[in-house]
C-alpha positions in Angstrom: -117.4 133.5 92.9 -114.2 133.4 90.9 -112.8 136.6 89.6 -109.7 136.8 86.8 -108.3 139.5 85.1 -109.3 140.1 81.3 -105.7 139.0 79.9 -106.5 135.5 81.9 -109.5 134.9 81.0 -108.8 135.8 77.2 -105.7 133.2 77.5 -107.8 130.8 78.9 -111.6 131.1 77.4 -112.6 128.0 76.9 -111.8 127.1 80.4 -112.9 130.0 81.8 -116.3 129.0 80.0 -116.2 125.3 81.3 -116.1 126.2 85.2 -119.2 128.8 84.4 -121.1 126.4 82.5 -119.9 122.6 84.8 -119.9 124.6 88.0 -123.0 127.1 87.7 -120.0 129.6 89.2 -119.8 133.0 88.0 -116.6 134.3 86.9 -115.6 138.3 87.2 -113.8 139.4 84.8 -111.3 142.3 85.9 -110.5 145.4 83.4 -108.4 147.8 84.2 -110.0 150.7 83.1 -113.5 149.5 82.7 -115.7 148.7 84.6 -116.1 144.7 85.6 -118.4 142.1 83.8 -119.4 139.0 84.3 -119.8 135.7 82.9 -122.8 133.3 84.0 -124.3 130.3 82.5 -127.2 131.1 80.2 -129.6 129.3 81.9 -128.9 131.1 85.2 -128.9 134.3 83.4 -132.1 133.5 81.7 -133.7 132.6 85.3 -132.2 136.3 86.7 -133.7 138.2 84.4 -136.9 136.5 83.9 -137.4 136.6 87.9 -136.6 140.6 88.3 -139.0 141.4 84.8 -135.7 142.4 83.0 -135.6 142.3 79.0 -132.6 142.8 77.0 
């Protein structure tokens, strides 16, 4: 998993979106006084959620 820290990733979004969605790799994104978030592919997201029962 790649992680980057939110300045980065804002900087370099579209990027940042095309090795989530090309590679299926998560990317953590790095606040400093936030807690952390990350960005996956919407199909793998779709797949976590419906394989745990979770609804957003």
């Amino acid at each position: 998993m790649h992680s980057i820290n939110f300045t980065d990733a804002r900087k370099h979004f579209a990027d940042t979106m095309k090795r989530v969605t090309d590679d299926a790799e998560p990317v953590r994104i790095l606040r400093r006084e936030a807690p952390d978030v990350m960005m996956v592919d919407a199909e793998e997201y779709e797949a976590l959620t419906d394989r745990n029962g979770v609804s957003l």
